[in-house]
C-alpha positions as CSV (number, residue, x, y, z in Angstrom):
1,X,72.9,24.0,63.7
2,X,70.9,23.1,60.5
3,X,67.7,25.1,62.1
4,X,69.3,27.9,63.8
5,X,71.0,29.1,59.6
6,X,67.3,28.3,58.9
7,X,66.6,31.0,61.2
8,X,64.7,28.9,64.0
9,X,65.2,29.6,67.1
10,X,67.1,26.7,69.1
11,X,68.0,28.5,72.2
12,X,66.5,26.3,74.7
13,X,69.1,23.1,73.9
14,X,72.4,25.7,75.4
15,X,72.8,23.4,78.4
16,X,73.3,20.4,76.0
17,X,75.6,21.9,73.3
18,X,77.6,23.5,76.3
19,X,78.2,19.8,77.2
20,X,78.9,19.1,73.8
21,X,82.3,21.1,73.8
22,X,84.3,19.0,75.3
23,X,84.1,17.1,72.3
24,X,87.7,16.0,70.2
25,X,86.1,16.5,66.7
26,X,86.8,19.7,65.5
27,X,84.0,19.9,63.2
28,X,81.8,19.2,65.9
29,X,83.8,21.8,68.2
30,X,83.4,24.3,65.3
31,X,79.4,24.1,64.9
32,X,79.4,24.2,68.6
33,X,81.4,27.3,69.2
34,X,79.2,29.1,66.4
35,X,76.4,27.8,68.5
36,X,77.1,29.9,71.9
37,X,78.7,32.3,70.0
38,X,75.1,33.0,68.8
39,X,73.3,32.4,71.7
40,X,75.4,33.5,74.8
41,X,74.0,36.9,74.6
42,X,70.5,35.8,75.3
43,X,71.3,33.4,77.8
44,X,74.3,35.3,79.5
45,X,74.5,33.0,82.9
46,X,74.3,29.8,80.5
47,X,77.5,31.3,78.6
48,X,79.1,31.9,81.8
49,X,79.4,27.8,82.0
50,X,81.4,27.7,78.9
51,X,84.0,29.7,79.8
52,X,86.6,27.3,81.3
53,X,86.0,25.4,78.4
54,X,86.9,28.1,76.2
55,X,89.9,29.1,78.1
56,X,91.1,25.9,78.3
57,X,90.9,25.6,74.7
58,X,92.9,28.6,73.6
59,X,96.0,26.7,75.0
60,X,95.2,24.1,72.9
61,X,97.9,22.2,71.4
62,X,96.1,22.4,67.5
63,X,96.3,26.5,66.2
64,X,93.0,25.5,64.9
65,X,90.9,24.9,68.1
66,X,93.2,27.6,69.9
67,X,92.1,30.0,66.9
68,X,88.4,29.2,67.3
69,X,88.2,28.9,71.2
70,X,89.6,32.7,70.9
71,X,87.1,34.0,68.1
72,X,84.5,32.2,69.9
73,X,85.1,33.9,73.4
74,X,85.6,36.9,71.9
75,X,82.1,36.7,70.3
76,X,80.4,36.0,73.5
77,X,79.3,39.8,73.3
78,X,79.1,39.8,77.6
79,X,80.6,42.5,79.3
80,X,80.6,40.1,82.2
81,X,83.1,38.0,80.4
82,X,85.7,40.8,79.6
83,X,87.8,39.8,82.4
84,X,88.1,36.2,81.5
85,X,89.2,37.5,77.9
86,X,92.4,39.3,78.5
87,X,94.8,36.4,79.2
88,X,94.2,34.3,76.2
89,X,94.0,37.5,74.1
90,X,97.4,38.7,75.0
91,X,98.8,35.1,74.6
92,X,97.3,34.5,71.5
93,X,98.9,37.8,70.2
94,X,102.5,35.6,70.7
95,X,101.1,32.9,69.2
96,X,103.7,31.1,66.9
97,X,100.8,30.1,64.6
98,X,99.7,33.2,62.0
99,X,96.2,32.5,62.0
100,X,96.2,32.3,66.0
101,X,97.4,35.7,65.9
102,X,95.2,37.5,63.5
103,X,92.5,35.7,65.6
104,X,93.9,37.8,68.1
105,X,93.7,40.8,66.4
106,X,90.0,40.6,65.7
107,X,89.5,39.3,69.1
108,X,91.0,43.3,70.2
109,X,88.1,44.6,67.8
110,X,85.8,42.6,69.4
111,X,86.6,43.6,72.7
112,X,86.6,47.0,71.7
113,X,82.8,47.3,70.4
114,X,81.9,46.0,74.3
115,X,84.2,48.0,76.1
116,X,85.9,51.1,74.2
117,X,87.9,52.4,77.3
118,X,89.5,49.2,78.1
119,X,91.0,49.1,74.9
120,X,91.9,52.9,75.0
121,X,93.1,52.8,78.7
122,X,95.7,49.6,78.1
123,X,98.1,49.4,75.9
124,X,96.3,47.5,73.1
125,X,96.5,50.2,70.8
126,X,100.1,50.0,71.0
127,X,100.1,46.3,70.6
128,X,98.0,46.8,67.5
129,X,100.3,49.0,66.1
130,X,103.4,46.3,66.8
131,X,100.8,43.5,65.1
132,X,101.5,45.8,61.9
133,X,105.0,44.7,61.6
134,X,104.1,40.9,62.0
135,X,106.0,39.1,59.5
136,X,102.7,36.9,58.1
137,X,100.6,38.9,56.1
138,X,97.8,37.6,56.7
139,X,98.0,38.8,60.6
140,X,98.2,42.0,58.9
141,X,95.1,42.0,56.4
């Protein structure tokens, strides 16, 4: 993780910190996350791999790693993975845990810069609007 803020590239060790997510430390599950959040894009069928992981996560029992799995699969940036998305976006948007839900929220935004008309065709836009009158503010910033 140290190289890849230095700006060197670390792209060919994705098969080993994709088996480093399954890890308990959530530290460790943090730098990892940021890891194929970076890299999934340019090794799309390697970020495939990490999805169940990532699904799995966002039912965590801790907001915290159900928060980051979110923001993490939402920063994927592959189309491929839209489908996959949906379910623990719309749960997470329930979530009794504030920072869960505004993860949501920038989860729909994220969604939306890969695939405008999926947004505009379901009702997230109306679910956005009912996020407005959460009663955390910090769902709403």
């Amino acid at each position: 993780i140290a190289y890849m803020t230095l700006g060197i590239d670390v792209s060919r060790l994705f098969t080993e910190m994709v088996m480093s997510i399954e890890t308990r430390d959530l530290v460790v599950k943090k730098m990892v996350y940021h890891y194929l959040s970076t890299y999934a894009h340019e090794k799309p069928e390697m970020g495939i791999m990490c999805i169940n992981t990532l699904q799995r996560d966002c039912s965590n029992e801790d907001p915290m790693v159900r928060g980051l799995a979110l923001r993490s699969l939402c920063s994927l940036r592959l189309p491929s993975v839209l489908e996959y998305i949906e379910t623990p976006l719309r749960a997470s948007l329930t979530d009794q845990h504030s920072y869960v839900r505004k993860t949501g929220v920038m989860g729909i935004l994220k969604v939306y810069h890969l695939d405008k008309d999926l947004i505009r065709n379901g009702d997230w836009i109306d679910i956005l609007y009912d996020m407005l009158r959460d009663v955390d503010g910090t769902v709403v910033t």
